[in-house]
Backbone and ligand atoms as CSV (ligand in chain L), in Angstrom:
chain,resi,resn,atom,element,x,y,z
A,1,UNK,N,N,92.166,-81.375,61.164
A,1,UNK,CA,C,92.487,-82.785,60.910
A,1,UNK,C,C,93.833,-82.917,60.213
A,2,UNK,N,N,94.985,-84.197,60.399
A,2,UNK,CA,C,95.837,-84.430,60.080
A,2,UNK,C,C,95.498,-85.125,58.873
A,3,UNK,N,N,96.417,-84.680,57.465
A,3,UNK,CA,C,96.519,-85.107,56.309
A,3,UNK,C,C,97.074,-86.467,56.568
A,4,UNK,N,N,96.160,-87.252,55.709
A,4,UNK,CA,C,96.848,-89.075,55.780
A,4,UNK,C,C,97.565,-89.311,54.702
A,5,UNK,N,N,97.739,-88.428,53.261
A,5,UNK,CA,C,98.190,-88.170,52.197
A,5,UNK,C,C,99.505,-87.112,52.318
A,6,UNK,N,N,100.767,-87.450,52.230
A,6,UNK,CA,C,101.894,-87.062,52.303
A,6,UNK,C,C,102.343,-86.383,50.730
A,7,UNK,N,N,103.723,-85.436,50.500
A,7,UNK,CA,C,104.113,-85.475,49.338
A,7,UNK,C,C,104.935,-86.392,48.880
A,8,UNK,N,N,105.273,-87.276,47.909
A,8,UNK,CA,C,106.399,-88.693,47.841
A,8,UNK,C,C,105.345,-90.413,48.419
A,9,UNK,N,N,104.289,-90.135,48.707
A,9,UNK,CA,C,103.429,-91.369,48.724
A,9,UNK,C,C,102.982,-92.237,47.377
A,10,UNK,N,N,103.015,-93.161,47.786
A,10,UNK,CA,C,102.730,-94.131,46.741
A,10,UNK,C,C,100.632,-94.018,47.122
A,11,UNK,N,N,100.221,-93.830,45.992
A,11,UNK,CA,C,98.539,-93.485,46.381
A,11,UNK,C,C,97.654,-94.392,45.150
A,12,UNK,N,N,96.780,-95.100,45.964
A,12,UNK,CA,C,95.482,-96.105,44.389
A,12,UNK,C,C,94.289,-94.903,44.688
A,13,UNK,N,N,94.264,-94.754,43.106
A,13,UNK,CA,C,92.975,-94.087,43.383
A,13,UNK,C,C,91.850,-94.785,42.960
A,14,UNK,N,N,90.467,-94.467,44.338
A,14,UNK,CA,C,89.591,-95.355,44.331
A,14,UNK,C,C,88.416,-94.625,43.683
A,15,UNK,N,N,88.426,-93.979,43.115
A,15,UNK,CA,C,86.949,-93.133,42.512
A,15,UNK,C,C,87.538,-92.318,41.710
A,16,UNK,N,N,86.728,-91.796,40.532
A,16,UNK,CA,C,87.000,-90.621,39.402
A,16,UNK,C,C,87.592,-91.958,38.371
A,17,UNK,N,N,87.469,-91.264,37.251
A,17,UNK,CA,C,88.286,-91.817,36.138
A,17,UNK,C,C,89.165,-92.612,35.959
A,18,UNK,N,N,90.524,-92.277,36.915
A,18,UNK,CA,C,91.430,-92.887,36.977
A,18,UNK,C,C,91.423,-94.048,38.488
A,19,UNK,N,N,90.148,-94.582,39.066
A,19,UNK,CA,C,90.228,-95.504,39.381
A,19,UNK,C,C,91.092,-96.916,39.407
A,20,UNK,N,N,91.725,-97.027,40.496
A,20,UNK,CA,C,92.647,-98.211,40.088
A,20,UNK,C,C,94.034,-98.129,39.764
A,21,UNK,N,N,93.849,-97.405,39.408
A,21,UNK,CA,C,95.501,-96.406,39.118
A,21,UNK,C,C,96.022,-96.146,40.318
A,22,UNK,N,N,97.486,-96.340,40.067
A,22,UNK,CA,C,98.933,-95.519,41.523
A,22,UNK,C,C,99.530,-94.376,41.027
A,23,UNK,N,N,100.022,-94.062,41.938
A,23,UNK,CA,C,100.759,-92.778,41.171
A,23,UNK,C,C,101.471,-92.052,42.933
A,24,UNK,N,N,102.462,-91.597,42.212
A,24,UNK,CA,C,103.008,-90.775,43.722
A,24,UNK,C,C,102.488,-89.485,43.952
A,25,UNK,N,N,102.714,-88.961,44.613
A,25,UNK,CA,C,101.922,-87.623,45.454
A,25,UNK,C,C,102.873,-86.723,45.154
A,26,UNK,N,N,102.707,-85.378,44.241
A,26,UNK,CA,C,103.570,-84.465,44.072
A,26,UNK,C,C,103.366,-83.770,44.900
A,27,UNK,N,N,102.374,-83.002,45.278
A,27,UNK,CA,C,101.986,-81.695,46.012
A,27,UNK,C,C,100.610,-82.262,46.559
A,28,UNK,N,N,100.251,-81.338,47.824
A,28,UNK,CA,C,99.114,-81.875,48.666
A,28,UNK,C,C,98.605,-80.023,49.312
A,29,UNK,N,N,97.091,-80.213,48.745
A,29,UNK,CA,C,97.056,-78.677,49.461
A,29,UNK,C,C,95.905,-79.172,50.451
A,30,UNK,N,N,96.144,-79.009,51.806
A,30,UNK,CA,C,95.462,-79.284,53.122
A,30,UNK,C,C,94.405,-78.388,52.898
A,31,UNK,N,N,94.697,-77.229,52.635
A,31,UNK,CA,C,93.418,-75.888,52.329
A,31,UNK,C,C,92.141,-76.324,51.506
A,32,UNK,N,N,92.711,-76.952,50.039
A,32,UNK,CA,C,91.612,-77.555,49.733
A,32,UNK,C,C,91.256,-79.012,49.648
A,33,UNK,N,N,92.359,-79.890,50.070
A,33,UNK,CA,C,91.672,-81.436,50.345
A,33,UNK,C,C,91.894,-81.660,49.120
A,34,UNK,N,N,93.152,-81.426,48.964
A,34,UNK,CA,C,93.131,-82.062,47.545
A,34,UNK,C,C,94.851,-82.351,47.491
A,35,UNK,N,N,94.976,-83.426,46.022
A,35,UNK,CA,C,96.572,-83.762,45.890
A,35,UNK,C,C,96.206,-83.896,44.499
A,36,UNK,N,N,97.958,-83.529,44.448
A,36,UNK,CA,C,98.558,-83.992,42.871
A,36,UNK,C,C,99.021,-85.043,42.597
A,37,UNK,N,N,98.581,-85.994,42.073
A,37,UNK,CA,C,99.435,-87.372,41.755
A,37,UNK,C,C,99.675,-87.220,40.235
A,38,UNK,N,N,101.133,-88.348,39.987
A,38,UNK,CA,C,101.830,-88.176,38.907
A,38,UNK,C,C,101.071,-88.804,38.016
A,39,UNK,N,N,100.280,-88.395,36.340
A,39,UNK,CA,C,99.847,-89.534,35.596
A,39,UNK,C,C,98.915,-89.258,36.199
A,40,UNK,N,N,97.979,-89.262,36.997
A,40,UNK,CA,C,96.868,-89.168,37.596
A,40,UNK,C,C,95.772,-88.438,37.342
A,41,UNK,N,N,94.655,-88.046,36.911
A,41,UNK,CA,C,93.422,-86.956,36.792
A,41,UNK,C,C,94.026,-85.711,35.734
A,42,UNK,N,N,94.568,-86.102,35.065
A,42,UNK,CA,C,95.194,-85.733,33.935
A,42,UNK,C,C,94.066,-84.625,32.977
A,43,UNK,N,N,94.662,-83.625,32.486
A,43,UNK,CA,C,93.426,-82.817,32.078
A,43,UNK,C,C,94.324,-82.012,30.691
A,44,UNK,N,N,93.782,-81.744,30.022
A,44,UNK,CA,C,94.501,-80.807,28.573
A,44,UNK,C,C,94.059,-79.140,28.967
A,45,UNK,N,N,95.287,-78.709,28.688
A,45,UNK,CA,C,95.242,-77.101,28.927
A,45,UNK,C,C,95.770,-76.942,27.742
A,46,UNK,N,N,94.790,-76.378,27.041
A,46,UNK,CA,C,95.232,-75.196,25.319
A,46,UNK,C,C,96.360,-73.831,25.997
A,47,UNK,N,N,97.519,-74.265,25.379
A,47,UNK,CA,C,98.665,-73.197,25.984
A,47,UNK,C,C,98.594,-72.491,24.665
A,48,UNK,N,N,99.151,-70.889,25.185
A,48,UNK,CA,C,99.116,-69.960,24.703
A,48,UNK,C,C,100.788,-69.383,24.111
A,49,UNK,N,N,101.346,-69.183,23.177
A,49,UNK,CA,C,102.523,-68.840,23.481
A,49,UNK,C,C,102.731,-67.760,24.086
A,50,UNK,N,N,103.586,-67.108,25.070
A,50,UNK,CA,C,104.108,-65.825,25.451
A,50,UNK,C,C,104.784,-64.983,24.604
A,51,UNK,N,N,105.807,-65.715,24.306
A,51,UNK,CA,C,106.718,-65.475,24.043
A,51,UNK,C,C,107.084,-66.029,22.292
A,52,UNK,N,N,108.095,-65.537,21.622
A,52,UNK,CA,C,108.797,-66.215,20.697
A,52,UNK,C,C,109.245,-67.844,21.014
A,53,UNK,N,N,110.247,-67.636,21.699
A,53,UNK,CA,C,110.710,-69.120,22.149
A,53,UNK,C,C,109.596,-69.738,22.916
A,54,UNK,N,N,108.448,-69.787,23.624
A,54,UNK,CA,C,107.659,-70.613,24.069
A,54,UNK,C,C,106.842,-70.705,22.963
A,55,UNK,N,N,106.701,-72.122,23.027
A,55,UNK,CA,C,105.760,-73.066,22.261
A,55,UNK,C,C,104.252,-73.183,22.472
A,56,UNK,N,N,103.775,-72.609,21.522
A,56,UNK,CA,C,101.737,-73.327,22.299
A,56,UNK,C,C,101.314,-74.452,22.068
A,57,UNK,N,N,99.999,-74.937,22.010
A,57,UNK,CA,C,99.406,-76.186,21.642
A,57,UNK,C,C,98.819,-76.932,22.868
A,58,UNK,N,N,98.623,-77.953,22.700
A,58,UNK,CA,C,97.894,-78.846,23.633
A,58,UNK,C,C,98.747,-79.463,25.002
A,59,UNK,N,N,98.754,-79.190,25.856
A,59,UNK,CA,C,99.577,-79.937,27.032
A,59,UNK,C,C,98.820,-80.685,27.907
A,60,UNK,N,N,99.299,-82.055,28.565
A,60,UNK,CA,C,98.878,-82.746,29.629
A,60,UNK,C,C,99.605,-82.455,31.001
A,61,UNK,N,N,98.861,-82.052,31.765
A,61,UNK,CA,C,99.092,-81.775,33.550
A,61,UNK,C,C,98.183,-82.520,34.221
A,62,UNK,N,N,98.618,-82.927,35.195
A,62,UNK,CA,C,98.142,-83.769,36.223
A,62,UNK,C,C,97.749,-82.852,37.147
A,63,UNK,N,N,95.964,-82.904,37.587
A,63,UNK,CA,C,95.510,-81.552,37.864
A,63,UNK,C,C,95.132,-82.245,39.518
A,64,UNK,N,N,95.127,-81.548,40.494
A,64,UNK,CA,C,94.760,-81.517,41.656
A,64,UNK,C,C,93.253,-82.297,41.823
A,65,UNK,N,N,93.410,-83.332,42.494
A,65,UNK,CA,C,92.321,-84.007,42.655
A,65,UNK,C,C,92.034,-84.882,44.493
A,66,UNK,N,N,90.527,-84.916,44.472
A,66,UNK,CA,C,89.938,-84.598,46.143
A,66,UNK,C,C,90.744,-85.603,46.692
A,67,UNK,N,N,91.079,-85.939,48.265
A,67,UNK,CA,C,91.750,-86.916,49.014
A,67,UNK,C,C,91.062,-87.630,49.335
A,68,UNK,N,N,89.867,-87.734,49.490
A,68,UNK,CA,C,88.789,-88.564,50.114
A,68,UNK,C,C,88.909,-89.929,48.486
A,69,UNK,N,N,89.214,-89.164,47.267
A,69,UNK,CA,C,89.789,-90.355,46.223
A,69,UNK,C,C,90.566,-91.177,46.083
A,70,UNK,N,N,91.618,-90.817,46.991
A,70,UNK,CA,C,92.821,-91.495,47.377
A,70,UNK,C,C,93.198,-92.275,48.475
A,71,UNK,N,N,93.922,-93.209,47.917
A,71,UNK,CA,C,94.190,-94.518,49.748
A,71,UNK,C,C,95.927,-94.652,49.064
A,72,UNK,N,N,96.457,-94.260,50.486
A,72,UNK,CA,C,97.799,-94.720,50.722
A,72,UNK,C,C,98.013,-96.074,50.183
A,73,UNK,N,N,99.150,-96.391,49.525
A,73,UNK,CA,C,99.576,-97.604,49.464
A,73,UNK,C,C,101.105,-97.883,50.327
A,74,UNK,N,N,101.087,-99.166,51.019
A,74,UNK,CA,C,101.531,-99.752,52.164
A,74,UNK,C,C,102.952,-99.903,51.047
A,75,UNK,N,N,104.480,-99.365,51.898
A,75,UNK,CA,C,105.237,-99.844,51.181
A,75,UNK,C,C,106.052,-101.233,51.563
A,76,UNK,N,N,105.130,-101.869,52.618
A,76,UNK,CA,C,105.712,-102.948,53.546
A,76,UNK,C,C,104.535,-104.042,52.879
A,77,UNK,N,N,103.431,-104.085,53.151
A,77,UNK,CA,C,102.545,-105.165,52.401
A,77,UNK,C,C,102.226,-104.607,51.177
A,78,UNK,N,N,102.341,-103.693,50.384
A,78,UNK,CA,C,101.985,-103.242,49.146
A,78,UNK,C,C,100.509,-103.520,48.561
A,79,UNK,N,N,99.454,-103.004,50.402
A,79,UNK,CA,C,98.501,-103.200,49.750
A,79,UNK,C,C,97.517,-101.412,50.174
A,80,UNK,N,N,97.027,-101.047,49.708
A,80,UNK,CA,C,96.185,-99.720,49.735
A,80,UNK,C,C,95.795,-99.913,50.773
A,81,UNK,N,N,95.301,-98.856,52.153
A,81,UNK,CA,C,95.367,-99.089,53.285
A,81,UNK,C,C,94.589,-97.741,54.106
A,82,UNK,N,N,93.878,-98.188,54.944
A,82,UNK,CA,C,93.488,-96.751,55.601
A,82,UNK,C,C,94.362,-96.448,57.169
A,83,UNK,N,N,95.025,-95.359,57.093
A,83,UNK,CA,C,95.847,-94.800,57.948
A,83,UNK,C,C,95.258,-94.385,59.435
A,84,UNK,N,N,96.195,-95.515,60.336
A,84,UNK,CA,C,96.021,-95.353,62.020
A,84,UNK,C,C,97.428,-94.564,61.971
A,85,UNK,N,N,96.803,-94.042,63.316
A,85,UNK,CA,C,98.003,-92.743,63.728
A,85,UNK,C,C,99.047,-93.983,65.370
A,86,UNK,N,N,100.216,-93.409,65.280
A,86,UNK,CA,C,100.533,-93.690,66.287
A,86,UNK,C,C,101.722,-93.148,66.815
A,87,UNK,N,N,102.278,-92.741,68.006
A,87,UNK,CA,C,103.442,-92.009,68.595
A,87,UNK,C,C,104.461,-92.954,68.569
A,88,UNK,N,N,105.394,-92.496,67.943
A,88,UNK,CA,C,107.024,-93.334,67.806
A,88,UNK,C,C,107.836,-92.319,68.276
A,89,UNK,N,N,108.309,-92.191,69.009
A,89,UNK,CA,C,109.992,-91.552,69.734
A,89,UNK,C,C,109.233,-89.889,69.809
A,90,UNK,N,N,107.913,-89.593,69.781
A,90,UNK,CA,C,107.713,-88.340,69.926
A,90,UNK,C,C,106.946,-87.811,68.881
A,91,UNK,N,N,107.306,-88.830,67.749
A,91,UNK,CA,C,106.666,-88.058,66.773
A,91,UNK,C,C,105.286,-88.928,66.381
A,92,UNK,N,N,104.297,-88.108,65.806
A,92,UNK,CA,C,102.775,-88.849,65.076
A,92,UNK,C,C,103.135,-89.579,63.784
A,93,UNK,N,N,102.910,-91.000,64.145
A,93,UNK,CA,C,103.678,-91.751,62.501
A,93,UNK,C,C,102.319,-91.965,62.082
A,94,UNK,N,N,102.575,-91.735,61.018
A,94,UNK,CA,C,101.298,-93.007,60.317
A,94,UNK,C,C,101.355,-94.263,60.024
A,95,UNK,N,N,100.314,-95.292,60.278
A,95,UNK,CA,C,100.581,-96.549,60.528
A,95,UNK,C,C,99.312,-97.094,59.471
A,96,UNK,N,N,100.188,-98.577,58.836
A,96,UNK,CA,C,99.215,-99.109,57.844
A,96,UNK,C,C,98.374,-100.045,58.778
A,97,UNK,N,N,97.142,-99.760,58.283
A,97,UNK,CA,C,96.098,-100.782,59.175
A,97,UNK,C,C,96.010,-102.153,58.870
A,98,UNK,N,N,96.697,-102.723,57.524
A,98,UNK,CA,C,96.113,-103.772,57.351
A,98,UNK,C,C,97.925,-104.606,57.940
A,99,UNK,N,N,98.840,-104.243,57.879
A,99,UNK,CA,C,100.021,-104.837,58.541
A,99,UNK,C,C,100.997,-103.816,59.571
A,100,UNK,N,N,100.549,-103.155,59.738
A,100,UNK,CA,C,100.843,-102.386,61.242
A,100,UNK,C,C,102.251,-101.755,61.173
A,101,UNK,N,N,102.925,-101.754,59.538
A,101,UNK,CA,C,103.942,-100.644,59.802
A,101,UNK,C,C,103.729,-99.730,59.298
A,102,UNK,N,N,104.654,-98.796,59.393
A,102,UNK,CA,C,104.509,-97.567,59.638
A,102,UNK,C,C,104.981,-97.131,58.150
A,103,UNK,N,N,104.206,-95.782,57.840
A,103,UNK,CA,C,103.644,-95.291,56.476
A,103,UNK,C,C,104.737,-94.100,55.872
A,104,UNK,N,N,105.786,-93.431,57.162
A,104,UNK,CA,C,106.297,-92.656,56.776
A,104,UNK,C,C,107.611,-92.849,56.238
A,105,UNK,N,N,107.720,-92.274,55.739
A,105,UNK,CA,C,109.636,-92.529,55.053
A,105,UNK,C,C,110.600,-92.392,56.052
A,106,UNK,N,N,110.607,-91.490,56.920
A,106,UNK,CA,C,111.627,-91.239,57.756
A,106,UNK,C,C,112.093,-92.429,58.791
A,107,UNK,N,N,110.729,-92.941,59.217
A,107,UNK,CA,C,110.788,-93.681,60.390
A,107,UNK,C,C,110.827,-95.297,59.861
A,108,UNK,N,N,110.560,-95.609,58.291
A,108,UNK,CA,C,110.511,-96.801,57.332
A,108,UNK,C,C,111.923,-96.896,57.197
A,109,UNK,N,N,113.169,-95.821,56.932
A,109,UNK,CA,C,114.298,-95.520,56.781
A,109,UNK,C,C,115.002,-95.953,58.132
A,110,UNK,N,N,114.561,-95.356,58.823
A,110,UNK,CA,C,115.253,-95.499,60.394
A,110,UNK,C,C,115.265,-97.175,60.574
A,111,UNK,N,N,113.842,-98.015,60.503
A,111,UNK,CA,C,113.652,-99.181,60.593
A,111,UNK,C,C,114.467,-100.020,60.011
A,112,UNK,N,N,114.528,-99.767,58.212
A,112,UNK,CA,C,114.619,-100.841,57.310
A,112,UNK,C,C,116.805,-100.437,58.007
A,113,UNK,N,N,117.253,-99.639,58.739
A,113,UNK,CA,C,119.159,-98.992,58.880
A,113,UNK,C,C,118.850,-100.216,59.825
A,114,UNK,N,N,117.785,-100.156,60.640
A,114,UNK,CA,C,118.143,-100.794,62.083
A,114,UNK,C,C,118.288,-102.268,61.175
A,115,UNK,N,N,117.767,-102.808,60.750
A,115,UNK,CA,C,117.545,-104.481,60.262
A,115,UNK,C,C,118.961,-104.187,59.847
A,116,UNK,N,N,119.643,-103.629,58.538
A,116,UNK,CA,C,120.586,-103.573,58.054
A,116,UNK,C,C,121.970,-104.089,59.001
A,117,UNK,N,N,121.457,-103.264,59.856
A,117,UNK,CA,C,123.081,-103.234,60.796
A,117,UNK,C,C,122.764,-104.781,61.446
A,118,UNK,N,N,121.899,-105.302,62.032
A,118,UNK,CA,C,121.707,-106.493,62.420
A,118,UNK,C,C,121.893,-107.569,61.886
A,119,UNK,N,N,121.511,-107.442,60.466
A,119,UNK,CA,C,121.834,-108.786,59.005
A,119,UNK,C,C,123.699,-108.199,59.384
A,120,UNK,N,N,124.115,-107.336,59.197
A,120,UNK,CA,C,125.801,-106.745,59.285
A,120,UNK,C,C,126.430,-107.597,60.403
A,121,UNK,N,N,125.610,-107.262,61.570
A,121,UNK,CA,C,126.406,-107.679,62.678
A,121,UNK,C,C,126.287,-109.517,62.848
A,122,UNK,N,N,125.378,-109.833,62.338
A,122,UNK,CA,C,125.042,-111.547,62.187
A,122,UNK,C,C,125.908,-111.935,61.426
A,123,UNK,N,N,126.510,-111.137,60.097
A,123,UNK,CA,C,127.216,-111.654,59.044
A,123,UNK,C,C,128.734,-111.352,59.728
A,124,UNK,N,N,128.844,-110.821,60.990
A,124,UNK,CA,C,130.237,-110.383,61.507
A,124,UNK,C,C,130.516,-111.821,62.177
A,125,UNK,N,N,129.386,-112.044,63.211
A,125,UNK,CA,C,129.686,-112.844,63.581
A,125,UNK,C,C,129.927,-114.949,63.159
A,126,UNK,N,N,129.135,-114.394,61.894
A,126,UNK,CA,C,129.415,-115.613,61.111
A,126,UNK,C,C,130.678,-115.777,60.855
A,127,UNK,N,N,131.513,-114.121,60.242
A,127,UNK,CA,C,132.947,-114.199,60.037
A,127,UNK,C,C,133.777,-115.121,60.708
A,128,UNK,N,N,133.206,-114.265,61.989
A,128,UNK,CA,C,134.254,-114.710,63.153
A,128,UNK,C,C,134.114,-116.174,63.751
A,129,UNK,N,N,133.306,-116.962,63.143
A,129,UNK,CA,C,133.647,-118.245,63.609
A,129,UNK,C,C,134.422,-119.274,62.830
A,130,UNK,N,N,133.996,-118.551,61.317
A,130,UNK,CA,C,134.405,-119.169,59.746
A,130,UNK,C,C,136.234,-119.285,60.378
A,131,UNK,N,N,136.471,-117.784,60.451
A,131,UNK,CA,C,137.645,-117.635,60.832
A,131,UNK,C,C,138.262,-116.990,61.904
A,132,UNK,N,N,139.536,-117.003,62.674
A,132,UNK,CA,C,139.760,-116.033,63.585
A,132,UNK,C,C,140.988,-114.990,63.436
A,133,UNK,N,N,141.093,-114.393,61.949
A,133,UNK,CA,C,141.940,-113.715,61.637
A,133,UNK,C,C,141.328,-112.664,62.070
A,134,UNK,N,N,141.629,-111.386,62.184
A,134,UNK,CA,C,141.326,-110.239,62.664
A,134,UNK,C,C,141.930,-108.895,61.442
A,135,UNK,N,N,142.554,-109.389,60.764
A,135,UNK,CA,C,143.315,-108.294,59.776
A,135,UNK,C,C,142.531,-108.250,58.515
A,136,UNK,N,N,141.341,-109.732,58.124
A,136,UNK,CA,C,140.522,-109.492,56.853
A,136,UNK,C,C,139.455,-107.963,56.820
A,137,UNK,N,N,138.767,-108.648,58.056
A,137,UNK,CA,C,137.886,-107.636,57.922
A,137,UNK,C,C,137.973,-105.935,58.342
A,138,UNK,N,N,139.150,-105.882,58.651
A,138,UNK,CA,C,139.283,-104.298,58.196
A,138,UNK,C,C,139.835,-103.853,56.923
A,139,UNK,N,N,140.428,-105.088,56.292
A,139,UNK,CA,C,141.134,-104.771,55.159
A,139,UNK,C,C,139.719,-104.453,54.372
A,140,UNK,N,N,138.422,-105.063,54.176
A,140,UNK,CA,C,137.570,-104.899,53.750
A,140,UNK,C,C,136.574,-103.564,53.765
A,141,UNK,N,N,136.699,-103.245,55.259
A,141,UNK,CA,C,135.931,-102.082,55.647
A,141,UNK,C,C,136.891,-100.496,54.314
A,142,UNK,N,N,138.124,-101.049,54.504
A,142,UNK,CA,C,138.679,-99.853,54.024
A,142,UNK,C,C,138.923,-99.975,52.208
A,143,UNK,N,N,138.216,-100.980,51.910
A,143,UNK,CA,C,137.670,-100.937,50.457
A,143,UNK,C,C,136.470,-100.255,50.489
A,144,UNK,N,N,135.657,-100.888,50.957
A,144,UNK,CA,C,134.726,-100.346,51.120
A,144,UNK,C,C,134.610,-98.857,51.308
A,145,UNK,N,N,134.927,-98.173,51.895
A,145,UNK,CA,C,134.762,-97.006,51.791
A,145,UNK,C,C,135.359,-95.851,50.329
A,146,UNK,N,N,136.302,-96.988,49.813
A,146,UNK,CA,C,136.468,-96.039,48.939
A,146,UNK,C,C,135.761,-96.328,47.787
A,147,UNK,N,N,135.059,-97.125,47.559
A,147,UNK,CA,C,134.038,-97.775,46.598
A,147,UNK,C,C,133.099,-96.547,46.922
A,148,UNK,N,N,132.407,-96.511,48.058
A,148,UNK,CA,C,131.222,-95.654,48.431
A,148,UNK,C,C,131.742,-93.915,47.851
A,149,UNK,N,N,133.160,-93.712,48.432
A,149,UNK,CA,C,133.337,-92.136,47.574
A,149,UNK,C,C,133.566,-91.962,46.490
A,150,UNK,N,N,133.231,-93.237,45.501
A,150,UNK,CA,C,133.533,-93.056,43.811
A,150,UNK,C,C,131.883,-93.533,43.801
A,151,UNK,N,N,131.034,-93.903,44.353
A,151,UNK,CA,C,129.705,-93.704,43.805
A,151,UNK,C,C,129.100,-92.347,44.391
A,152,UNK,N,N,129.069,-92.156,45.367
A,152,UNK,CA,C,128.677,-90.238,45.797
A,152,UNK,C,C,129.471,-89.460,45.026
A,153,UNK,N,N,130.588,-89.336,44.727
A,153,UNK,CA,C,131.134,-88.137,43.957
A,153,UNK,C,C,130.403,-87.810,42.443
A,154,UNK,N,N,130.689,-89.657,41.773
A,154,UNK,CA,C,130.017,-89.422,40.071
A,154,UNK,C,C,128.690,-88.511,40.024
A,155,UNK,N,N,127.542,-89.002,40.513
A,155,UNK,CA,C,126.065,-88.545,40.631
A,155,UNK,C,C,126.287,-87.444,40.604
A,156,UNK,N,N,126.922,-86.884,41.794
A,156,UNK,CA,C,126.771,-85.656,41.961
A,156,UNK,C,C,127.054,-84.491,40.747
A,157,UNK,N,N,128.130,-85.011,40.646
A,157,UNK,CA,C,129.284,-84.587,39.335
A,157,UNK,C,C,128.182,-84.119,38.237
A,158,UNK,N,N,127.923,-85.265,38.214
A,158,UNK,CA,C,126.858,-85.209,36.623
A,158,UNK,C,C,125.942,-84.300,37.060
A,159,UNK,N,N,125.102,-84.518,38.423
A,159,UNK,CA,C,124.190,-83.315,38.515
A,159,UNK,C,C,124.591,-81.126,38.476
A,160,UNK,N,N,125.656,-81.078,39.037
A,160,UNK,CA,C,126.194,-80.101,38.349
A,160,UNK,C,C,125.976,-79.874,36.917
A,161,UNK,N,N,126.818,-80.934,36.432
A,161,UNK,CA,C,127.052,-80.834,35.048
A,161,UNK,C,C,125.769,-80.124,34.294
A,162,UNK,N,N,124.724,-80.972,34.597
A,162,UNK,CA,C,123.549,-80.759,33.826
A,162,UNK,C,C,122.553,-79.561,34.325
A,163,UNK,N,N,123.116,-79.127,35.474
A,163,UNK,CA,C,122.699,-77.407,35.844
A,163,UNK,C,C,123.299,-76.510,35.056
L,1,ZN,ZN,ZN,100.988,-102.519,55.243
């Protein structure tokens, strides 16, 4: 059987303790039917020190808990949902039952680019009636791009940094 529980899902859990509760999906082991959610089924492990520099005492981990506890949450109706399967371009998507899109990131991504470029191309053609200069809107495109390589470079930067 195909896992309906992904890693990076938004998940309500409907039974155990933490009933009612969301939390995202760290890890998912198919072997035993079970997932890690963040904050979730939370358990205390008495740590031991090893070492000098490691610390002991009491720690909270979010411990592996059954899937049959867990329901996807819809990131299109944002409501908890039981997962229909369906073929998109080849591949098995998962699909929310209660508003019929689709559950995966990749193909939610692909969707939400396609709308993007369409609101883009509507707002082109609004341009072009507002006005019929032809020299604004490239002057714009080529701001634009350099705006976009001073926000990708910083992030990155810093992420080095802090390795
Ligand atoms: Zn939905």
């Amino acid at each position: 059987m195909k896992m309906n529980i992904k890693k990076g899902d938004n998940v309500l859990v409907i039974a155990g303790k933490d009933k009612g509760k969301t939390g995202k999906v760290m890890e998912v082991s198919p072997s035993q039917n079970k997932a890690t959610v963040e904050n979730i089924n939370m358990v205390t492990k008495h740590k031991k020190p090893r070492n000098a520099q490691e610390k002991g005492g009491i720690i909270k981990i979010a411990a592996p808990m059954e899937i049959s506890n867990l329901m996807v949450v819809c990131q299109t109706c944002g409501k908890a949902t039981r997962v229909a399967r369906k073929e998109v371009d080849g591949k098995n998507c998962r699909i929310c039952k209660k508003c019929g899109a689709s559950l995966d990131r990749a193909y939610v991504k692909a969707v939400k680019k396609e709308a993007k470029k369409a609101v883009k191309a509507e707002a082109k053609e609004e341009k072009k009636k507002d006005s019929n200069v032809k020299a604004r809107p490239e002057a714009k495109t080529q701001v634009k791009t350099k705006a976009m390589d001073k926000t990708v470079t910083t992030p990155a930067a810093r992420k080095t940094g802090s390795k």
